[in-house]
C-alpha positions as CSV (number, residue, x, y, z in Angstrom):
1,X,24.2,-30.9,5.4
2,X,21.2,-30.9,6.8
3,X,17.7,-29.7,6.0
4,X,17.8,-26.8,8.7
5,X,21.2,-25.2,7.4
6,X,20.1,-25.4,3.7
7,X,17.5,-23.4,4.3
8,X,19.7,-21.2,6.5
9,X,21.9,-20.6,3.1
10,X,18.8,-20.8,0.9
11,X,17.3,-17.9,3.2
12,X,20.2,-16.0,2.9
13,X,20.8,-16.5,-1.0
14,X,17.6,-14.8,-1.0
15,X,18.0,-12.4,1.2
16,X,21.2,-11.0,-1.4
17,X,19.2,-11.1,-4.2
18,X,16.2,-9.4,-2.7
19,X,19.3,-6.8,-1.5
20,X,20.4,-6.6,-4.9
21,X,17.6,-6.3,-6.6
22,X,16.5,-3.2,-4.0
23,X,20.1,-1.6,-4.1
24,X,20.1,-2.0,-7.8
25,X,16.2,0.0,-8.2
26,X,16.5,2.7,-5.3
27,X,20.7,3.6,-4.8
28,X,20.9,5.0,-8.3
29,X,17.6,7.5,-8.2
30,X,18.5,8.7,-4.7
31,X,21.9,9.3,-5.3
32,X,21.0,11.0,-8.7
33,X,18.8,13.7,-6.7
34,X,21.3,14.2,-4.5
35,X,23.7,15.1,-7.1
36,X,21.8,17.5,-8.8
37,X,24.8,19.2,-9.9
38,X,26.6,16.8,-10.8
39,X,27.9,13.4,-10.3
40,X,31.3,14.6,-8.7
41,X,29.3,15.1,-4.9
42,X,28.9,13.2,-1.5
43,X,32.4,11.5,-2.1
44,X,32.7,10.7,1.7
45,X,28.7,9.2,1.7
46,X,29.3,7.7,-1.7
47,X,32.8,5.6,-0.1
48,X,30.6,4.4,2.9
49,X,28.2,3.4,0.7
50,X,30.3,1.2,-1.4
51,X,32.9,0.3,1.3
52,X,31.1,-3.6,1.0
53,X,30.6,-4.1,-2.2
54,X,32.3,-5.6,-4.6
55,X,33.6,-3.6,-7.5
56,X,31.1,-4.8,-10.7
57,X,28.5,-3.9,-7.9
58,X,29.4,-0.1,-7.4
59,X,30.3,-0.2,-11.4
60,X,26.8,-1.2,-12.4
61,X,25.2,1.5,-9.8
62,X,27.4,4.2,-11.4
63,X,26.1,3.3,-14.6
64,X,22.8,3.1,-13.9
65,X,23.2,6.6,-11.7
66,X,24.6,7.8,-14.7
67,X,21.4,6.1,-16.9
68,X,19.6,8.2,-14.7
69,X,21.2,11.4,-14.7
70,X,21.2,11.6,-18.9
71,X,25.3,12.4,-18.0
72,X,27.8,11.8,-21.2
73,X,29.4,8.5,-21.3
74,X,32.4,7.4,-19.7
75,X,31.3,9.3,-16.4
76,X,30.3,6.6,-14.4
77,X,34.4,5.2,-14.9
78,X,35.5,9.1,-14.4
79,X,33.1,9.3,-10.9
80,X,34.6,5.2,-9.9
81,X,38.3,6.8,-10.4
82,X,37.2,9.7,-8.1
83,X,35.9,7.9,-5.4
84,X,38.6,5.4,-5.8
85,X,41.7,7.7,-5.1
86,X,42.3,8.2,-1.6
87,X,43.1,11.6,0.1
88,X,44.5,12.3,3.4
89,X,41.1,13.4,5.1
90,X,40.3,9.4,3.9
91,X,43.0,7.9,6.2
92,X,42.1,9.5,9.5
């Protein structure tokens, strides 16, 4: 390979982590003051949001969401399982 498409990959490498690392600090305190009453809003916003990400990713911003929120544990799983199950407005 050379030098110009490593740094093409080393670039984008990067550029996921950087991502990440933003995703991981902002997505869960945004979402949390959106969902001031609870974590069981925004399902249609909250499917977009995910629709690329891999599942451990959207596990590990429900949990910190739910870090966030002071909500009882277990519903970061309950809120994946919500968002999860499809309903017939989801297949238009």
């Amino acid at each position: 390979m050379d030098e110009f498409h490593k740094h093409l990959l080393e670039r984008i490498t990067n550029l996921e982590l950087e991502l990440q690392t933003l995703r991981e600090t902002t997505w869960p305190v945004c979402q949390g003051l959106l969902d001031k009453n609870g974590p069981f809003e925004n399902k249609k916003e909250k499917k977009i949001f995910f629709q690329y990400l891999f599942l451990d990713e959207i596990k590990k911003l429900l949990k910190l969401k739910s870090r966030f929120m002071g909500t009882g544990p277990g519903t970061d799983g309950a809120e994946l399982q919500w968002i999860l199950v499809e309903t017939p407005v989801d297949r238009l």
